[in-house]
C-alpha positions in Angstrom: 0.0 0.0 0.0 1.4 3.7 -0.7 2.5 5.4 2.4 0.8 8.3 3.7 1.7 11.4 5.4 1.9 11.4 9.2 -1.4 12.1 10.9 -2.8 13.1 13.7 -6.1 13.0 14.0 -8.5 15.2 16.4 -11.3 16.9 15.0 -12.5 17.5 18.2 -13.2 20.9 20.6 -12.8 18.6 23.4 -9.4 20.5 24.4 -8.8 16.9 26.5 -9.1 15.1 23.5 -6.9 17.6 22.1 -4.3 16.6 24.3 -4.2 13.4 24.2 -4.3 13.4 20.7 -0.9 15.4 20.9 0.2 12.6 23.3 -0.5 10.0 20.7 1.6 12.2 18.2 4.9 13.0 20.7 4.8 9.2 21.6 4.8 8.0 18.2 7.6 9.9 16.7 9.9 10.2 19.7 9.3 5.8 19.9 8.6 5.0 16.1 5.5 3.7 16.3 3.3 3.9 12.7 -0.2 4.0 14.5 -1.8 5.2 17.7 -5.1 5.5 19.2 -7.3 6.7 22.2 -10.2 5.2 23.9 -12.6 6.0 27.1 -15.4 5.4 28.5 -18.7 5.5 26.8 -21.5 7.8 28.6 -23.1 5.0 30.0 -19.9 3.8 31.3 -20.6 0.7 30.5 -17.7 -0.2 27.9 -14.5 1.6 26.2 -15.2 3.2 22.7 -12.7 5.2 20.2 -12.5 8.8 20.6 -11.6 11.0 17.5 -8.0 10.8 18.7 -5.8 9.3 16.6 -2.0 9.0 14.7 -1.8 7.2 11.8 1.5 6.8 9.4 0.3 5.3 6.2 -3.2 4.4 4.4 -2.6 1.1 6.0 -3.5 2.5 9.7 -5.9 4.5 8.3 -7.8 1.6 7.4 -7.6 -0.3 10.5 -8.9 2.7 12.3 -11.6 2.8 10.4 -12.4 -0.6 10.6 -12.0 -0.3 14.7 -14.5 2.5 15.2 -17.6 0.5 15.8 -15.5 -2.2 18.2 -16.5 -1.5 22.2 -14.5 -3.4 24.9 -16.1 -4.0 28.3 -13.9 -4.2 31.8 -11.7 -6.8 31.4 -11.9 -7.7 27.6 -9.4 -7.5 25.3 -6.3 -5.3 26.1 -8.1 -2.0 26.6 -10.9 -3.6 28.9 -7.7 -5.1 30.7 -5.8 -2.0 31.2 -9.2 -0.2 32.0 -9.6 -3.2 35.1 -6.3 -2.7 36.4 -5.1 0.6 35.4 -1.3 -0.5 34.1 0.5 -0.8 31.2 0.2 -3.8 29.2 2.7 -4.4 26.5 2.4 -7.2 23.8 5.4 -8.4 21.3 3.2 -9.5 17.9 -0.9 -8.7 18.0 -1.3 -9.9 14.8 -0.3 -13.3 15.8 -2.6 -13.4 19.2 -6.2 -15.4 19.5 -8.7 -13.2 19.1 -9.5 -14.0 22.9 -6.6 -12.0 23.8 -6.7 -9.7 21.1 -10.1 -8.9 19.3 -8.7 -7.2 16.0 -6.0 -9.6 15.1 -6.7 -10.2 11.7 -7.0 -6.6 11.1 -3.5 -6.4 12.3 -2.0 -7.9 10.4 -3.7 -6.9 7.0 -2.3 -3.5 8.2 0.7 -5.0 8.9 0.9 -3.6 12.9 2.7 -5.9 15.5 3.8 -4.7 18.7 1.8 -3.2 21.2 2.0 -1.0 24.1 -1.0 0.0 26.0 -0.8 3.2 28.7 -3.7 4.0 30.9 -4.5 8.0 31.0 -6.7 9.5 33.9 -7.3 13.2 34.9 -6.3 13.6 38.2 -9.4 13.8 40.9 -11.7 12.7 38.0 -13.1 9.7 36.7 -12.5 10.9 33.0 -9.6 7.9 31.9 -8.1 7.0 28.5 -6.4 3.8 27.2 -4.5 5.0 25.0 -2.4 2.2 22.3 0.7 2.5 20.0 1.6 0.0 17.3 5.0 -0.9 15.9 5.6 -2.5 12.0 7.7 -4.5 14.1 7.6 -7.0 16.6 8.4 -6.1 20.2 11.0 -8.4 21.9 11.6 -6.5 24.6 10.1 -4.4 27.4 12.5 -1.5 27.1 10.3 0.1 24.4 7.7 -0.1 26.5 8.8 1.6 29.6 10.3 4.5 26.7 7.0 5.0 25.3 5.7 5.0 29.4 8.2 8.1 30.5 7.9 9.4 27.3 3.9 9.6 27.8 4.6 10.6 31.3 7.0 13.5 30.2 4.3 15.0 27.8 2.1 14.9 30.4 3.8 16.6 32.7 3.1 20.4 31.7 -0.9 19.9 31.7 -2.5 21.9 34.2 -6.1 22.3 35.1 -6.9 19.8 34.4 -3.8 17.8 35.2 -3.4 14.2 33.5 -1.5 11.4 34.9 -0.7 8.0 34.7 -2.7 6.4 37.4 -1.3 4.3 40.0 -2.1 0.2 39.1 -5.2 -0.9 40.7 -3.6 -3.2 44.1 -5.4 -6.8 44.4 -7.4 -6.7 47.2 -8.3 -10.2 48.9 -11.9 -8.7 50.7 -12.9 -7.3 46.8 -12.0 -10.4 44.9 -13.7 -13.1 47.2 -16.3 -10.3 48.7 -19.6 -10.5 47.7 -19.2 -13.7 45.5 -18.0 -15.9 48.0 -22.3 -15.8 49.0 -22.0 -19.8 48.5 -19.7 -20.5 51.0 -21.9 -18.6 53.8 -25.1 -20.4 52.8 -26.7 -23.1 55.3 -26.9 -25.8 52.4 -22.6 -25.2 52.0 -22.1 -26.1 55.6 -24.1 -28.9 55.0 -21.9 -30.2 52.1 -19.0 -29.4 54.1 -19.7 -31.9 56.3 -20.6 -34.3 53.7 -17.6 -33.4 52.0 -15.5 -34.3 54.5 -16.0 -37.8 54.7 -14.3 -40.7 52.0 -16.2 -41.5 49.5 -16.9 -44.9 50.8 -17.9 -43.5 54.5 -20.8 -41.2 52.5 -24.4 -42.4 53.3 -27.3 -41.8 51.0 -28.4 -38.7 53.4 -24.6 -37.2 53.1 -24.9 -37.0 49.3 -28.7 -35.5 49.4 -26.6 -32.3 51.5 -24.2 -32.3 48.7 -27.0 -32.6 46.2 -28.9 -29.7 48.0 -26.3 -27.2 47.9 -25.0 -28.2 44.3 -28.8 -26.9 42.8 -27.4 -23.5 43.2 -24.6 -24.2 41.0 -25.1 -23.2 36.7 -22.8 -26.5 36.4 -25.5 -29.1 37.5 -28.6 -26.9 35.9 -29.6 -29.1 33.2 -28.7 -32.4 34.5 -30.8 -35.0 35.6 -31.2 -36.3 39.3 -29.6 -39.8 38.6 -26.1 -37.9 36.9 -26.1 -35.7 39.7 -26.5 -38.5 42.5 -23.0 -40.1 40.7 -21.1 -37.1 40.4 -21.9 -36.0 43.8 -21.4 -39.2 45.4 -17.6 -38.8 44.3 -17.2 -35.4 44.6 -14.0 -34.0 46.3 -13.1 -30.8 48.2 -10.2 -28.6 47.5 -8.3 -26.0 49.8 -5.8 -24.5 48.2 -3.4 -21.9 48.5 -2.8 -18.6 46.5 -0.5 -19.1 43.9 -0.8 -22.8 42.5 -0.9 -23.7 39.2 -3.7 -26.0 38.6 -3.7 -26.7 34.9 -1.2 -25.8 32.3 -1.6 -25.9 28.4 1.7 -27.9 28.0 0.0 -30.6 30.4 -1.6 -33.5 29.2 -5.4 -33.0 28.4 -7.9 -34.5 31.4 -11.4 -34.3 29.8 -12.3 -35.9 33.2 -11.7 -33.5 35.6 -13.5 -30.1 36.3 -13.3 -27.4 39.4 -15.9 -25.3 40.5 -15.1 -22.7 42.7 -16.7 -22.0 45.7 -14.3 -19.0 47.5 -11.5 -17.5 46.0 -10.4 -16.3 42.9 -8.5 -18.1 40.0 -7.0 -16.5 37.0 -6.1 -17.7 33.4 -2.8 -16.5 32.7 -1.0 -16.0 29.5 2.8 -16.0 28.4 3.5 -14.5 25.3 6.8 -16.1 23.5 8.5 -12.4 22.2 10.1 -11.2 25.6 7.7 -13.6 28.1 5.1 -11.3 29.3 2.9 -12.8 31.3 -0.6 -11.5 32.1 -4.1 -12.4 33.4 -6.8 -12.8 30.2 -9.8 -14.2 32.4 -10.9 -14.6 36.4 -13.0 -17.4 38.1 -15.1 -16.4 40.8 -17.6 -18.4 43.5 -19.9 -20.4 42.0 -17.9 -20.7 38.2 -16.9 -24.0 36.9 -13.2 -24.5 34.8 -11.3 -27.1 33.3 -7.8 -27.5 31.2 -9.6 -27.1 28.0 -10.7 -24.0 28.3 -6.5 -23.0 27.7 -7.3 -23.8 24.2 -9.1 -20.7 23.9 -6.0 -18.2 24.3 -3.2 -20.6 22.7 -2.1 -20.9 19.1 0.5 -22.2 16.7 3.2 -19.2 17.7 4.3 -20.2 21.1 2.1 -18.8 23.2 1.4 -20.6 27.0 -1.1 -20.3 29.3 -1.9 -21.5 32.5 -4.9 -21.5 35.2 -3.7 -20.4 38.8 -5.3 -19.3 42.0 -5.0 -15.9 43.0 -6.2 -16.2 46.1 -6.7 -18.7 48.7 -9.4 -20.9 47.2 -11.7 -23.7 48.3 -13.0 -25.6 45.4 -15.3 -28.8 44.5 -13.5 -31.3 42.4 -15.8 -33.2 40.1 -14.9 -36.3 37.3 -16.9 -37.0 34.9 -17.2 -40.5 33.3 -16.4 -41.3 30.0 -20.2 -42.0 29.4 -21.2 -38.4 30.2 -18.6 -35.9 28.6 -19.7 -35.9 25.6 -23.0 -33.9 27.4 -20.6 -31.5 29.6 -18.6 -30.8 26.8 -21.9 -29.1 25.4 -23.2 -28.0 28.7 -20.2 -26.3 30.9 -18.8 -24.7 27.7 -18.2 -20.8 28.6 -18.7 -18.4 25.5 -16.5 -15.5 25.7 -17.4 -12.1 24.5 -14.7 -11.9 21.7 -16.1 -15.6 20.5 -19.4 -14.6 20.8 -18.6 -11.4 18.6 -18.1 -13.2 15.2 -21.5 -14.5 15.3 -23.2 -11.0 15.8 -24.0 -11.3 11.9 -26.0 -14.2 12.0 -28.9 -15.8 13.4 -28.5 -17.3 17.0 -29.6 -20.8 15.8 -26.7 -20.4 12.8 -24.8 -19.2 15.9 -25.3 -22.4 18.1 -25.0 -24.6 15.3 -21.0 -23.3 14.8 -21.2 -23.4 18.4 -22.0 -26.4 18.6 -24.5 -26.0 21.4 -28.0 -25.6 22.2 -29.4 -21.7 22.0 -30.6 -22.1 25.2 
């Protein structure tokens, strides 16, 4: 494609706009990186859209922006939903070569043959007004030094605003009570002390009343919703409880697959981390939280053919229900514990939802 002049972008009397649009610009040419964007908030606060902010080096960028403007990410999805959640910088080596359940826009990537990434969170100080603001290199990023430049650099062009003042905020810290807070309901319920109890006992030592209190408590749980009483009964009967400490890794990608064995948790958190192969970052793409069910095979969702890893790890302290499935029943739980994430869900948006389920592979219900 023929290269284009520069451009920044800001056709805007937003004078914050303005600003970060001059951001985008400063970064950009003091770090080489051919494209740049800005997003916030949308008024209803309920997911990050483009702003008319903008650099772009060549029709190529040009392009993808346009083909970005109707995309929205909600907390937590993608990398701007990510960096929205935990206000830090996020930096990725090659986007064009992630699964789209990392990174939504691959494909347009790397038809406009961008690569590296390095996301920067932007906040007015004393406000709730934020940014997320993304550069692109035409190259791949191996290493973490070009992120921390484009960071001070960001940081230095900040500097000079006044009233309003814009900063880089501080990272949002963990916190233990907010993670397990009010999601860990199950584990303060009657019917959970119950199962407990049950729980407690070997398998063998269990009486028929034992796993009716583990059968009560598990009729709360969207794992056992559409299963009959007779499949509950067995999986029950040999359920297992879990404690486990923060910072185990329960399942990795490299590990041999166990279509037998799912975890549901019942207090804690556990995260789904990802390790990238240009300059090993590592980064969490997905929580668990009381009352949601995982197994290894959901990792196939954020791996592909360029080296990337992943792994499923507690955050927290966690207590969790251990359930196998026998080979005469996965071929339902493959169908019925599946979890459909927003990015997946997004490239069925232009059909029907029984067309939808169909690819899917599950029932629309």
């Amino acid at each position: 494609m023929s290269a284009a002049k520069p451009e920044a972008r800001s056709p805007t009397q937003d004078p914050l706009v303005r600003k970060v649009a001059e951001v985008l610009e400063g970064v950009c040419r003091k770090c080489d990186f051919a494209f740049a964007e800005a997003l916030c908030p949308r008024s209803d606060g309920h997911c990050l859209v483009q702003t008319p902010a903008t650099f772009c080096s060549n029709d190529d960028c040009k392009r993808f922006h346009q083909a970005s403007s109707e995309f929205v990410f909600p907390l937590q999805i993608g990398i701007p939903g990510r960096v929205w959640k935990h206000k830090n910088i996020a930096w990725h080596g090659d986007v064009s070569t992630l699964p789209s359940t990392i990174y939504l826009r691959s494909e347009l990537a790397h038809q406009a043959k961008l690569k590296g990434c390095v996301a920067i969170p932007i906040q007015v100080r004393d406000t709730s007004t934020f940014y997320v603001a993304l550069f692109y290199s035409s190259k791949v990023l191996d290493q973490r030094d070009i992120a921390e430049k484009a960071l001070e650099t960001c940081r230095g062009l900040l500097e000079p605003t006044k009233d309003p003042q814009m900063v880089i905020p501080m990272p949002t810290p963990g916190d233990p009570a907010v993670v397990i807070g009010s999601r860990s309901v199950l584990s303060k319920s009657r019917s959970w002390l119950k199962c407990e109890l049950a729980l407690q006992k070997p398998e063998q030592q269990r009486a028929s009343e034992d796993v009716e209190d583990i059968m009560k408590f598990t009729r709360r749980l969207e794992f056992f919703k559409h299963m009959a009483e007779g499949q509950r009964y067995l999986l029950c009967q040999k359920m297992t409880l879990q404690r486990i400490n923060s910072g185990v890794v329960l399942h990795r990608s490299s590990d041999a697959p166990d279509p037998s064995l799912w975890r549901i948790v019942v207090l804690g958190r556990i995260a789904v981390q990802v390790t990238e192969p240009y300059g090993n970052p590592t980064y969490p793409v997905w929580h668990f939280d009381s009352g949601q069910t995982f197994s290894k095979t959901y990792l196939n969702l954020f791996i592909s053919d360029v080296g990337i890893r992943a792994h499923i790890e507690t955050v927290t302290q966690c207590q969790c229900l251990e359930v196998r499935i026998p080979p005469q029943m996965r071929d339902e739980f493959k169908a019925w514990t599946r979890p459909l994430w927003y990015e997946e869900l997004t490239r069925y948006f232009g059909v029907s939802i029984n067309e939808a389920g169909e690819a899917l592979g599950m029932c629309t219900s």
